[in-house]
C-alpha positions as CSV (number, residue, x, y, z in Angstrom):
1,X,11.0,28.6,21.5
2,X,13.3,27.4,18.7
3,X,11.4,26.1,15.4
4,X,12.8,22.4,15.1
5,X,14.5,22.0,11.9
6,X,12.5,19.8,9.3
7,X,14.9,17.0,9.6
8,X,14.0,16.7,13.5
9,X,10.3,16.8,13.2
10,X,8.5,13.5,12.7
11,X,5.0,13.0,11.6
12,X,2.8,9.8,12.4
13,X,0.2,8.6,9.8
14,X,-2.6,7.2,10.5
15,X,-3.1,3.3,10.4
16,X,-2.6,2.7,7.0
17,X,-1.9,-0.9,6.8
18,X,-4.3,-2.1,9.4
19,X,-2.0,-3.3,11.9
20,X,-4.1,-1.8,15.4
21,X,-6.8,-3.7,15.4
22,X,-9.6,-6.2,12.8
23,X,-13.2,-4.8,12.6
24,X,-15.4,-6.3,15.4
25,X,-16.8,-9.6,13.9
26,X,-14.0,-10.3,11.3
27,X,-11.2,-13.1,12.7
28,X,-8.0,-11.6,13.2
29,X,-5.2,-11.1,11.0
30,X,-1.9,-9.4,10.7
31,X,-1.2,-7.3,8.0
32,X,2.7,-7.6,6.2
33,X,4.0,-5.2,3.7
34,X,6.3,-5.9,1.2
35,X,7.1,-5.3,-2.5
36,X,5.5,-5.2,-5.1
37,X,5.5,-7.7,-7.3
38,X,5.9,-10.3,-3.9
39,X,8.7,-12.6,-3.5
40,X,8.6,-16.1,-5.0
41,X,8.2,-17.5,-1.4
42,X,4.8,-15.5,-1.1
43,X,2.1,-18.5,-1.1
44,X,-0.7,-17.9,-3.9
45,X,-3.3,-18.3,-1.4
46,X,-1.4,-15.3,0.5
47,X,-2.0,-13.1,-2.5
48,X,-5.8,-13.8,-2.7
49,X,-7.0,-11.2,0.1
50,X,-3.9,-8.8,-0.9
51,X,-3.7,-5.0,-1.2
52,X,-1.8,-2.7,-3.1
53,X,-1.3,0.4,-1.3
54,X,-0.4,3.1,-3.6
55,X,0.9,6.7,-3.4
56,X,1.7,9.3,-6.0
57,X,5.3,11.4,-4.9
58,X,4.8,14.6,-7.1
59,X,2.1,17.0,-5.6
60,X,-0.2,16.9,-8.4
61,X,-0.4,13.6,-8.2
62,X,0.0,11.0,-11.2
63,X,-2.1,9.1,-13.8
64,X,-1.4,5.3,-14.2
65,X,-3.8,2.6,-15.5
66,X,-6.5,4.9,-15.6
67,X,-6.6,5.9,-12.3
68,X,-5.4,8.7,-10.3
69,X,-3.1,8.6,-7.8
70,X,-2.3,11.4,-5.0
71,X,-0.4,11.9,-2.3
72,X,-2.8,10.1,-0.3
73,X,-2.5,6.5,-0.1
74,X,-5.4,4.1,-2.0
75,X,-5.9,0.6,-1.5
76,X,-6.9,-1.3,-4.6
77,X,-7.3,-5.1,-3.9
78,X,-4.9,-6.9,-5.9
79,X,-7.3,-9.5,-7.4
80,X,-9.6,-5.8,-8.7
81,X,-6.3,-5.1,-11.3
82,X,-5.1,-7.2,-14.3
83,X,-1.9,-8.4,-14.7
84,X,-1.0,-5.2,-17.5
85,X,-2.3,-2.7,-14.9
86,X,-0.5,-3.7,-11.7
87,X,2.8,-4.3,-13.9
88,X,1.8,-0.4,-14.9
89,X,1.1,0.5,-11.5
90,X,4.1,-1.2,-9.9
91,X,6.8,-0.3,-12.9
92,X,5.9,3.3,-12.5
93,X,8.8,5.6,-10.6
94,X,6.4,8.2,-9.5
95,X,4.0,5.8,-7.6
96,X,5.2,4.4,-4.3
97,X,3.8,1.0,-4.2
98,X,3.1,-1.4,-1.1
99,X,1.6,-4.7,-1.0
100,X,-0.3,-6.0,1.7
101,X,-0.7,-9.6,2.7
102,X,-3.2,-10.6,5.2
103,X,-2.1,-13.7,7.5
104,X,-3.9,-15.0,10.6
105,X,-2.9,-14.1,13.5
């Protein structure tokens, strides 16, 4: 059997964002990702419950706003971070940043 080449393969992650399904009890919501920092249309009520969702590219990972990063995505709520440390976190071209907004659904 021929080894598929490493463009071809494809590999699923698991659920990252949140988007199967809400914990048994909570209301239900939709999760949207989009950049970091949001778009000026983005509500400020929107932003309250929001996520960053945060990687690291290089393998050993990366230090920013004292925290370490990996390859392994984090979720830091956005209200947990100051305004200098997610302006660190999102200026930084070794971190792949994500933000989540939660809106019912």
């Amino acid at each position: 059997m021929a080894k598929p080449k490493p463009s071809e393969s494809k590999q699923v992650a698991p659920d990252p964002a949140g988007l199967k399904s809400a914990t048994k009890g909570e209301p239900k919501r939709q999760a949207v990702l989009t950049v970091y920092p949001p778009p000026n249309e983005v509500p400020a009520e929107a932003l309250m419950d929001a996520e960053l969702i945060v990687r690291a590219k290089p393998v050993r990972g990366r230090w920013r706003a004292g925290r370490h990063f990996t390859r392994e995505a984090v979720m830091i709520p956005l209200a947990a971070l100051g305004e200098a440390e997610r302006v660190a976190i999102a200026g930084d071209p070794e971190l792949i940043v994500v933000l989540r907004l939660w809106q019912p659904g």
